[in-house]
C-alpha positions in Angstrom: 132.4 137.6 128.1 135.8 136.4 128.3 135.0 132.9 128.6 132.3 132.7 126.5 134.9 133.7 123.9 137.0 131.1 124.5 134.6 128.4 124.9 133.4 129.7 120.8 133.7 127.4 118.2 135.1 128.3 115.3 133.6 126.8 112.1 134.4 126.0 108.4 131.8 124.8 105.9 133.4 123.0 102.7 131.0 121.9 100.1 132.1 119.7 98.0 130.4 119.4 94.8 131.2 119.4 90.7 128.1 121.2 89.9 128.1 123.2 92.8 131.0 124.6 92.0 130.5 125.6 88.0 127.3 127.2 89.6 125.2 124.3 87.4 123.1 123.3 90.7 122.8 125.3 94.0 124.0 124.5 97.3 121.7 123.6 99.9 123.6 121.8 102.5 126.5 124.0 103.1 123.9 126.7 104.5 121.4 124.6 106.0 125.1 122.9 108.1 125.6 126.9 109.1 122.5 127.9 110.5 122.7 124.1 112.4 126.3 124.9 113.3 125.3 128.3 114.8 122.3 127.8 116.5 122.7 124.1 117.9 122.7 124.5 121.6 125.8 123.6 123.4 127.9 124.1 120.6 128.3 127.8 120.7 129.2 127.9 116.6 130.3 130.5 114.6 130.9 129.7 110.8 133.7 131.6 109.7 134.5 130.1 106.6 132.8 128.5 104.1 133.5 127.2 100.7 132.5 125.1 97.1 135.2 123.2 95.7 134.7 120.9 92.9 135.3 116.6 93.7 139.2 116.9 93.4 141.4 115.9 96.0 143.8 118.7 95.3 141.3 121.0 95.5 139.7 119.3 99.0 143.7 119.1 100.5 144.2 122.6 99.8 141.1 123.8 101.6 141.3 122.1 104.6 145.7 122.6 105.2 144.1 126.6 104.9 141.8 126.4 107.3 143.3 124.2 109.8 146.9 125.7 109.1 146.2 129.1 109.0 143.2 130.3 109.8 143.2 127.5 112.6 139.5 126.9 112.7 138.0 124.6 115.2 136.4 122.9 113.0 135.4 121.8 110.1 132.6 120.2 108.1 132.6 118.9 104.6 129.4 118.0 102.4 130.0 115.8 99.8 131.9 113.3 98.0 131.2 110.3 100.5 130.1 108.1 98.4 130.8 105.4 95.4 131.1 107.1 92.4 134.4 107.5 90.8 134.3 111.4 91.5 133.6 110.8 95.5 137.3 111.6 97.1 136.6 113.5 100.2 137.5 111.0 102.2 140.5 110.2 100.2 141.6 114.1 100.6 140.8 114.1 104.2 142.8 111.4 105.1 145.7 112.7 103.0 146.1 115.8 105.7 145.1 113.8 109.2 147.3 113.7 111.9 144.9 111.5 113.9 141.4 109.4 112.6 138.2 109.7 115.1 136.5 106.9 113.6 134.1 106.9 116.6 133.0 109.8 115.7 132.2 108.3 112.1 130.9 105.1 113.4 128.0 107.0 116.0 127.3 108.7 113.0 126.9 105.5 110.6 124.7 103.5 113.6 122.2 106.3 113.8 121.5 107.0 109.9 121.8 103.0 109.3 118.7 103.1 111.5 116.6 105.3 109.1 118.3 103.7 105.6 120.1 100.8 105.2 121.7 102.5 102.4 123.8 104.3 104.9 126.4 101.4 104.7 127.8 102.9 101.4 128.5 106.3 103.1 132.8 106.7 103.8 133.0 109.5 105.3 136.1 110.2 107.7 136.0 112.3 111.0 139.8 113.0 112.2 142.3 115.5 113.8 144.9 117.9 111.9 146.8 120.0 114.6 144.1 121.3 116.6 141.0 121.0 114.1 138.7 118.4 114.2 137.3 117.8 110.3 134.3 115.7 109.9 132.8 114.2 106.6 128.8 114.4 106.0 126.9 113.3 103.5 125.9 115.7 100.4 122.5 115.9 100.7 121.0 118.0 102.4 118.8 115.5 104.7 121.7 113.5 105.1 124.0 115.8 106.1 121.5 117.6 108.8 121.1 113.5 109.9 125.1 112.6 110.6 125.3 116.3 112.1 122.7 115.4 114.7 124.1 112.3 115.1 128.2 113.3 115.4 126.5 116.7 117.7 126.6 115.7 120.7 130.3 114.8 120.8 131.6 118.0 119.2 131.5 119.7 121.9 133.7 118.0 123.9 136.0 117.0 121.3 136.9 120.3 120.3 137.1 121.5 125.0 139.9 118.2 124.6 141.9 119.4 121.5 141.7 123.4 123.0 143.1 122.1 126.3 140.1 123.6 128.3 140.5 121.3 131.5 137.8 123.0 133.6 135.1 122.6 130.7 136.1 119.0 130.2 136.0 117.9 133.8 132.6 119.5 134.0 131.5 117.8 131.1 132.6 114.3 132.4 131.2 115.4 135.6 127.4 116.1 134.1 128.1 112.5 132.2 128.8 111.0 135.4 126.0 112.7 136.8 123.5 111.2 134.3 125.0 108.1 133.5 122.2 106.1 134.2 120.0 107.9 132.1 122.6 107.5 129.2 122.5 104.0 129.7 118.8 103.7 129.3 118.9 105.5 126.4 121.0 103.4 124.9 119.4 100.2 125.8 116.1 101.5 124.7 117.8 101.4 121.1 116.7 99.2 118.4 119.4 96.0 118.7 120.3 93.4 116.2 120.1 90.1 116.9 122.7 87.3 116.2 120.4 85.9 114.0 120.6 89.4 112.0 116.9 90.2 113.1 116.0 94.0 113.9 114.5 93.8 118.3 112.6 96.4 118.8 110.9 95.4 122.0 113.8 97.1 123.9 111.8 100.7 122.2 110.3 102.5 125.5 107.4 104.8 124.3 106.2 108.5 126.0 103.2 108.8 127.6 100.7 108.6 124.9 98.3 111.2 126.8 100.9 113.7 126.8 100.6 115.1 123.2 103.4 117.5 123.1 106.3 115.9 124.2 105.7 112.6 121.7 108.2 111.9 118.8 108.9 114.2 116.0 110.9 111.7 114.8 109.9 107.7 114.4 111.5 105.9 117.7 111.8 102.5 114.7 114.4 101.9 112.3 113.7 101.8 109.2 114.7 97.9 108.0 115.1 96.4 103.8 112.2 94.9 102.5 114.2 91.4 102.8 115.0 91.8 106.5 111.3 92.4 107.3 110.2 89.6 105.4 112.5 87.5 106.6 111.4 88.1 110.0 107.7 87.5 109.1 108.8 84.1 107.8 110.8 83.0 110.3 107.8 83.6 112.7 105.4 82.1 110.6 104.6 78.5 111.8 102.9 75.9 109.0 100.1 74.6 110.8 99.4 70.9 111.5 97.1 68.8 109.6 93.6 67.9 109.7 91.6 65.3 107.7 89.0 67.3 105.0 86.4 65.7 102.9 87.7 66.1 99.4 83.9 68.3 98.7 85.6 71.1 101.4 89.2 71.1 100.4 88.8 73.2 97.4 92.4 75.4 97.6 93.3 73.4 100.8 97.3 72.7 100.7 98.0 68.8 100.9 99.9 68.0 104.2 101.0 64.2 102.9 101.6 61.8 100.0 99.0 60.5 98.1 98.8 57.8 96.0 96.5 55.9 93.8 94.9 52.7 95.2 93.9 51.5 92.2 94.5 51.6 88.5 92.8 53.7 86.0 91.2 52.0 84.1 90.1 49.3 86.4 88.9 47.3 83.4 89.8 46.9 79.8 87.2 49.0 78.3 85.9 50.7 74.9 87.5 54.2 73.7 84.6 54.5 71.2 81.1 53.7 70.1 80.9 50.3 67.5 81.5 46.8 68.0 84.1 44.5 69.7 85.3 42.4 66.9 88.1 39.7 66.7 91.5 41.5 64.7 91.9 38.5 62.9 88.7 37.8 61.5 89.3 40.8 59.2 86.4 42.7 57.5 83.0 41.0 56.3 79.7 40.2 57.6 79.5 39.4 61.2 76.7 37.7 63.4 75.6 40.5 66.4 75.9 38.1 69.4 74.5 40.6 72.3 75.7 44.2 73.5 78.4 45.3 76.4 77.2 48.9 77.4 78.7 51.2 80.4 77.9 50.7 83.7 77.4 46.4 82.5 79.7 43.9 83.9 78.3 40.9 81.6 79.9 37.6 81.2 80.3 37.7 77.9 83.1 35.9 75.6 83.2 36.5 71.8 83.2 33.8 69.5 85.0 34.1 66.0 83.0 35.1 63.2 80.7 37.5 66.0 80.6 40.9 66.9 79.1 42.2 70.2 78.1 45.5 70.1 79.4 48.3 72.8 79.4 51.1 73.8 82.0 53.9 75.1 83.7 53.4 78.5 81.7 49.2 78.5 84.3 46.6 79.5 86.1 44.3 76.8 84.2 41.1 76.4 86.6 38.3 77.0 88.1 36.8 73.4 87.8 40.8 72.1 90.9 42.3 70.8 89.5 45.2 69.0 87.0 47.9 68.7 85.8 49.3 65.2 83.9 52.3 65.4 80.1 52.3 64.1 81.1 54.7 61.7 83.5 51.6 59.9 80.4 49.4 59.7 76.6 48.8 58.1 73.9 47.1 58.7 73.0 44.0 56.9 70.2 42.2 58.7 67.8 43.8 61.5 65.4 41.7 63.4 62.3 42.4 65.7 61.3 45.8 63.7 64.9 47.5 64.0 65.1 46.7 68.1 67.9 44.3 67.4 70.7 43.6 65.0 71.0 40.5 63.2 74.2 41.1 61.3 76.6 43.8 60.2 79.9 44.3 57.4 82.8 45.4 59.4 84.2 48.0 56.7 87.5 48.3 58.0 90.8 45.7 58.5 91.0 46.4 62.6 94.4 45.8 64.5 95.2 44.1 67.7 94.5 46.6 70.7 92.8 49.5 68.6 90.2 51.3 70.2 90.7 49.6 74.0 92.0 51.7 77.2 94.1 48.8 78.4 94.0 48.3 82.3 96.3 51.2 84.3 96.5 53.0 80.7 95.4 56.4 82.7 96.6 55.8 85.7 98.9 52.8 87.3 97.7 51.6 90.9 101.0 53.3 93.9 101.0 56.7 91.1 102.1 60.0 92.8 98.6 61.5 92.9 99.5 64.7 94.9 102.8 65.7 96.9 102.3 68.1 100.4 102.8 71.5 99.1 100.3 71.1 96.6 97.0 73.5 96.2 93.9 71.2 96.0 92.2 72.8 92.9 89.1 71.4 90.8 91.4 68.6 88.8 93.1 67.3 91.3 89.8 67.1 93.3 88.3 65.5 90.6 91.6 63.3 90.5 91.2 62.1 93.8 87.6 61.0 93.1 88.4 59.2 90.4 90.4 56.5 92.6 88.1 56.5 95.4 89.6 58.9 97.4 87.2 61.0 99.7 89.3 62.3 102.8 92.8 63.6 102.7 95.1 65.4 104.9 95.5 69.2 105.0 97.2 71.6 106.6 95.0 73.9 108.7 93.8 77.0 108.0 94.6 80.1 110.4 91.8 82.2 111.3 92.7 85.8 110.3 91.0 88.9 112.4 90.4 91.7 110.3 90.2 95.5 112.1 90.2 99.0 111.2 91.2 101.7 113.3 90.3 105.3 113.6 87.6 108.2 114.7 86.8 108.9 111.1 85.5 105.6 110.1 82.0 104.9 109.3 80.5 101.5 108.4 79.7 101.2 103.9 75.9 100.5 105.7 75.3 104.2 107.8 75.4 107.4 106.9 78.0 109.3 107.0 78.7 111.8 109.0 80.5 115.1 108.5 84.2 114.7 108.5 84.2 110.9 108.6 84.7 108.4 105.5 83.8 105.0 104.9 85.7 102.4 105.8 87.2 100.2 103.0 89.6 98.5 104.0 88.6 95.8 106.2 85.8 94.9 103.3 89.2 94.8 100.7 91.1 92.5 103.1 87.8 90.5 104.1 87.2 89.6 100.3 90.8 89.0 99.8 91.0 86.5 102.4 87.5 84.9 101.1 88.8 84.7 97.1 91.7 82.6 99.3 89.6 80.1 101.2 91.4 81.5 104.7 88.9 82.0 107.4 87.8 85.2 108.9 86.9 87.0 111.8 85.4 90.5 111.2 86.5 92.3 114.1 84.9 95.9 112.8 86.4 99.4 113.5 88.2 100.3 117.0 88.3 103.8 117.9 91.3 105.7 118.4 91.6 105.2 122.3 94.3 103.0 124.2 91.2 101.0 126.0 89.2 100.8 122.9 92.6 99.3 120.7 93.7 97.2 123.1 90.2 95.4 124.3 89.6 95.1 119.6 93.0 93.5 119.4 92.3 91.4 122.7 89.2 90.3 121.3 90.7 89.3 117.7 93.9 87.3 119.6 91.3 85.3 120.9 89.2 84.1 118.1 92.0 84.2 115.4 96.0 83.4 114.5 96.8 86.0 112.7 95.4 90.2 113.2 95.5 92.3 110.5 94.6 95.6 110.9 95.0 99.1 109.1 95.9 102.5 109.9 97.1 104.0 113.6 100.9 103.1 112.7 102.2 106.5 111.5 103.2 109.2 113.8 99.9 111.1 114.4 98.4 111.5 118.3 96.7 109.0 117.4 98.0 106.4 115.8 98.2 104.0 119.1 98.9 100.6 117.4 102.7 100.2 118.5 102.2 102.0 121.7 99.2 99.1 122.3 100.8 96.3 120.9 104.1 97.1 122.9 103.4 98.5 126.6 99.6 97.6 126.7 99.8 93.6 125.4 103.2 93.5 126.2 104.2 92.3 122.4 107.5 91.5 120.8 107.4 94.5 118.1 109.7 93.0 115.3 110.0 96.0 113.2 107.7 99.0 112.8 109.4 100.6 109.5 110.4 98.9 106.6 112.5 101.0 103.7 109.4 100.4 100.9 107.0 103.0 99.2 104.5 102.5 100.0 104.1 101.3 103.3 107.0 102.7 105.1 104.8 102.1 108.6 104.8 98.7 108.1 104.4 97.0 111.8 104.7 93.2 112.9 104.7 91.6 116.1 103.7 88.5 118.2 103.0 87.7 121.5 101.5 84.9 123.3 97.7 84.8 124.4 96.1 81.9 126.2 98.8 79.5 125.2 99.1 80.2 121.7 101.5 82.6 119.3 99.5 85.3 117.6 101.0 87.0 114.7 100.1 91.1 114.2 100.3 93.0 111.3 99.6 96.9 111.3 99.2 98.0 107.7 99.2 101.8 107.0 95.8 103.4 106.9 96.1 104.6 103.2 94.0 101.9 100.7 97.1 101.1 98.6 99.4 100.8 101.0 96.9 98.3 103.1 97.0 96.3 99.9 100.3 96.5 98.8 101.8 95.3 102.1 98.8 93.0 102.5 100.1 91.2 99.1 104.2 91.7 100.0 103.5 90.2 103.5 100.7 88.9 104.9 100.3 86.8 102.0 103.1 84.7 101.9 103.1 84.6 105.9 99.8 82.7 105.4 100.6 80.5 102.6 103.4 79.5 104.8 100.8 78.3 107.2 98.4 76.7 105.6 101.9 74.9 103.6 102.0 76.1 100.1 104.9 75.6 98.3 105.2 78.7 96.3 105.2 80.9 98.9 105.2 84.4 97.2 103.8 86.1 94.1 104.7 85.5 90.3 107.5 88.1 89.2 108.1 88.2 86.1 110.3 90.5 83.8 108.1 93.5 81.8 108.8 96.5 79.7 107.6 100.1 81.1 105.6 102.2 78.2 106.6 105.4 79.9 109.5 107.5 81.8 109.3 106.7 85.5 110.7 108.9 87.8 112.6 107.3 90.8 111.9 107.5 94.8 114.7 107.3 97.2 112.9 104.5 98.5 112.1 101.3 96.2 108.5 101.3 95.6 105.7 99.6 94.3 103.7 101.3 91.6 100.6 99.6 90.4 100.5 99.0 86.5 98.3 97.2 84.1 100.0 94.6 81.6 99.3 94.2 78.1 100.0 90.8 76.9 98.8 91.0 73.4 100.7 93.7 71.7 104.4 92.6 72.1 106.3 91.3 69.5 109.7 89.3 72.0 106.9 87.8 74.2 107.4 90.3 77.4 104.1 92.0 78.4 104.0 96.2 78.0 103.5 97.8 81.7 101.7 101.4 81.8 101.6 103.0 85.2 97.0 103.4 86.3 98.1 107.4 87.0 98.7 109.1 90.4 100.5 106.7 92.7 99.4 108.7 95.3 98.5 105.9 98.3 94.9 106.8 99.1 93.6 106.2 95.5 92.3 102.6 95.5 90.9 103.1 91.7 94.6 102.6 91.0 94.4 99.6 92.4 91.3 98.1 90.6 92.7 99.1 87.1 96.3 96.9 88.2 96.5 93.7 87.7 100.9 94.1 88.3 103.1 96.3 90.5 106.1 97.3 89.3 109.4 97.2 91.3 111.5 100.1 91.2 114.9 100.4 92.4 115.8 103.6 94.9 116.7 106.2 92.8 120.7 107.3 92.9 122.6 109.9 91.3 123.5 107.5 88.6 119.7 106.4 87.8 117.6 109.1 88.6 114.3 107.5 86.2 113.4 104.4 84.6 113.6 105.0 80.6 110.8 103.7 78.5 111.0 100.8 77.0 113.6 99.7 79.6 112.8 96.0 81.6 112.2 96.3 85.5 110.8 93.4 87.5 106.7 93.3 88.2 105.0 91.6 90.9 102.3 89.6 89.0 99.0 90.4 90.8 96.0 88.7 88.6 96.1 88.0 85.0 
């Protein structure tokens, strides 16, 4: 009894809050911190003071000088007040009493929260000594704090056996550490790393037996990464593929892979911009003597005499001696001959000028113009541009083949019956028709069932007939969602990230590995519809125009005005909307949300033609006001 008295830790819990403290909001972190405190094994806590102050640093000092002073507590944990806003001084107060900073202890905590939010960086919270007390800062929300308590756990313990002088516990402690230290160590290395080149490695991630249900995760083994970072990483692994010749009648929306330039000029010829006669400028108006005719597709040797007309038609090459056309609407008939088959003579109406009425020779087009530069998207004019100079073959960049899977038990084919309990699988059909509408090659790999075996020989199957794998669902942390666990420890993959900090589509997964001599690239899209489709836009997309060579490499964004109040998420998301373009007055298009964001309803989807990008939401922008301009991510117009 005796020792187990000594060895108790005693606890303070300081919340510190403005509205907490004038009873305007209630506290949930200070309790959730005491029940943690006081039933966290190997801590042995007992919270024996707890408190609301409001964000003052007077207020903070005095606190803490009481309870490590006086009622010499062991320690102490404050909520609150971390952060950026001008009324966040908890670390400013805890500092004021230190004797001594931990910042390891504030640092462990930082590296295991910045691997669920990237937003961690703008936590400052201070962990230090004052006498014997150790006082750490946490977060003020309650998920926060319960995270950097997890984190800064383990190491209370024997912080607080150090500052109590209890030798015996401590060299037991170091003992056990000693003891395990090769464990330790692979639990460290397993951690996700960061690469020089700032890239998230999460190959190092070791996974648990996937046939032993109970003892996987409760918790995602991935960090979560910025939007930026992850598609940064899909770009950088993205290759642009090397040219092949096309016939100009295949290459519609095939990306140019080299210079072209005309051969020739356009026109080739001098010829006739409208329907009359080619007259002589100088002979003025009057009655003129019809020589012959000069119609298109007629290469005649014909040379105009003064005082003569020859008649011709539109596009029909300049006789030689002609300087002029006059259109037959500047002219009548005097003479006819042979019952109206020919014409004899006719009054030119009109005083024509030098050149009026001819397409001079390179007028459209100069022989050596810039026809097309690589980058550009061969669309019906510029195939029709490349006809018109001859040109029938061209250099494009290849296409990658993209695989196309579902997973999951509770698929059915849109073509069977469905049985109870199962749905019908739409999302290979919504990435299948995307991929068609873009000219990119597919590979319909069908639906693999949710078995290690079954994944791996689908995804085996789709290296090996495609580039790029996209499939959907078995990425979150059900039993069965396998993907990761197949990618990584079956094919032996380099998993670059398996979160991303987005709604939706937090699960977002990407890899590569090599298979019979080539680099395939994986994505793992979430399961829900509008996530598939959201992520399938944000990165698949650009990761194959970057292939095939585009230029523009990601979707329009343009600048719109929301018709509605939007509540915030504490992750930026995506929410679809449908633009109106006709009723604003400054030129920027209205944006109305399509209803329920929730991710499974693909209607939402078919009404957008936009999604909206939202910031995070923070205590200092908790919605998006109507009539207030956010960014949108055009999809169609």
């Amino acid at each position: 009894m005796a020792s187990a008295k000594r060895n108790t830790v005693r606890v303070g819990i300081l919340t510190v809050s403005d509205t907490c403290s004038r009873k305007e909001a209630v506290d949930k972190s200070g309790p959730n911190l005491k029940k943690l405190a006081e039933d966290t094994s190997g801590l042995d806590g007992v919270v024996v003071a707890t408190g609301i102050v409001p964000d003052e640093i007077s207020s903070i000092k005095e606190t803490l000088l009481e309870w490590s002073d006086v009622k010499e507590l062991d320690l102490i944990l404050t909520t609150g007040g971390t952060g950026f806003a001008d009324r966040d001084v908890t670390p400013e107060a805890t500092k004021s009493v230190l004797e001594k900073e931990a910042p390891g202890l504030a640092m462990v905590m930082l590296m295991g929260s910045l691997k669920i939010t990237p937003l961690a960086v703008l936590s400052r919270s201070v962990c230090g000594i004052r006498k014997k007390t150790l006082i750490v800062n946490l977060p003020g929300s309650l998920k926060g704090s319960q995270e950097w308590f997890g984190f800064a756990q383990p190491s209370l313990s024997h912080a607080i056996q150090l500052l109590k002088g209890e030798r015996a516990c401590v060299k037991a402690t170091h003992k056990e550490l000693a003891d395990t230290g090769p464990q330790t160590i692979n639990m460290v290395s397993n951690l996700p790393t960061v690469s020089p080149h700032g890239h998230h490695n999460c190959q190092k991630i070791r996974h648990h037996d996937v046939e032993k249900v109970a003892r996987r995760p409760r918790d995602s083994i991935y960090p979560v990464i910025p939007f930026k970072d992850a598609l940064k990483i899909v770009m950088d692994n993205a290759p642009v593929l090397p040219s092949e010749v096309v016939d100009i009648k295949d290459a519609l929306a095939r990306v140019v892979a080299e210079e072209v330039k005309a051969p020739i000029s356009l026109p080739p010829f001098r010829n006739s911009i409208k329907d009359g006669y080619a007259v002589l400028a100088s002979d003025g108006p009057g009655v003129r003597q019809v020589m012959n005719d000069a119609t298109a597709g007629d290469a005649p040797d014909l040379e105009l005499l003064p005082g003569h007309v020859i008649r011709i038609t539109t596009g029909a090459p300049i006789p030689k001696g002609a300087d002029a056309v006059v259109q037959v609407e500047d002219t009548e008939l005097v003479e006819e001959a042979d019952d109206g088959k020919r014409e004899v003579s006719v009054r030119i109406l009109s005083t024509p000028t030098a050149g009026q009425d001819i397409r001079p020779i390179g007028s459209d087009l100069q022989e050596g113009t810039m026809l097309v530069i690589p980058g550009t998207k061969l669309c019906p004019p510029e195939l029709g541009l490349l006809a018109s100079v001859g040109i029938t073959k061209v250099k494009c960049h290849r296409r990658p083949v993209v695989g196309v899977c579902s997973t999951g038990n509770e698929l059915t084919e849109p073509s069977e019956k469905l049985p109870p309990g199962h749905i019908y699988d739409s999302n290979r059909i919504t990435m299948l028709a995307t991929l068609l509408e873009l000219n990119v090659p597919t590979v319909d790999v069908g639906i693999a069932p949710d078995t290690v075996q079954a994944t791996k020989e689908v995804l085996l199957k789709a290296a090996s007939q495609s580039d790029v794998i996209v499939t959907t669902g078995g990425v979150s942390m059900g039993e069965k969602d396998l993907l990761k666990y197949v990618l990584s420890e079956e094919l032996k993959a380099t998993l670059h990230f398996g979160r991303i900090f987005i709604k939706p589509g937090k699960p977002t997964t990407f890899c590569t590995f090599e298979h019979e001599g080539a680099k395939k690239l994986f994505f793992s899209l979430p399961g829900n519809p509008v996530s598939g489709i959201v992520t399938f836009n944000h990165f698949v997309l650009p990761c194959l125009r970057r292939m095939m060579g585009h230029a523009d490499l990601h979707l329009k964004r343009i600048k719109v005005r929301v018709q509605d109040d939007l509540k915030l998420d504490p992750r930026p998301e995506f929410q679809r909307a449908l633009l109106d373009w006709q009723s604003p007055e400054d030129g920027v298009p209205l944006a109305s949300t399509t209803g329920n964001q929730i991710s499974s309803r693909l209607i939402s989807m078919r009404q957008a033609n936009a999604l909206l990008a939202l910031p995070p939401r923070s205590d200092e922008q908790p919605t998006i006001p109507k009539g207030s301009l956010v960014e949108a991510v055009v999809l169609r117009l």
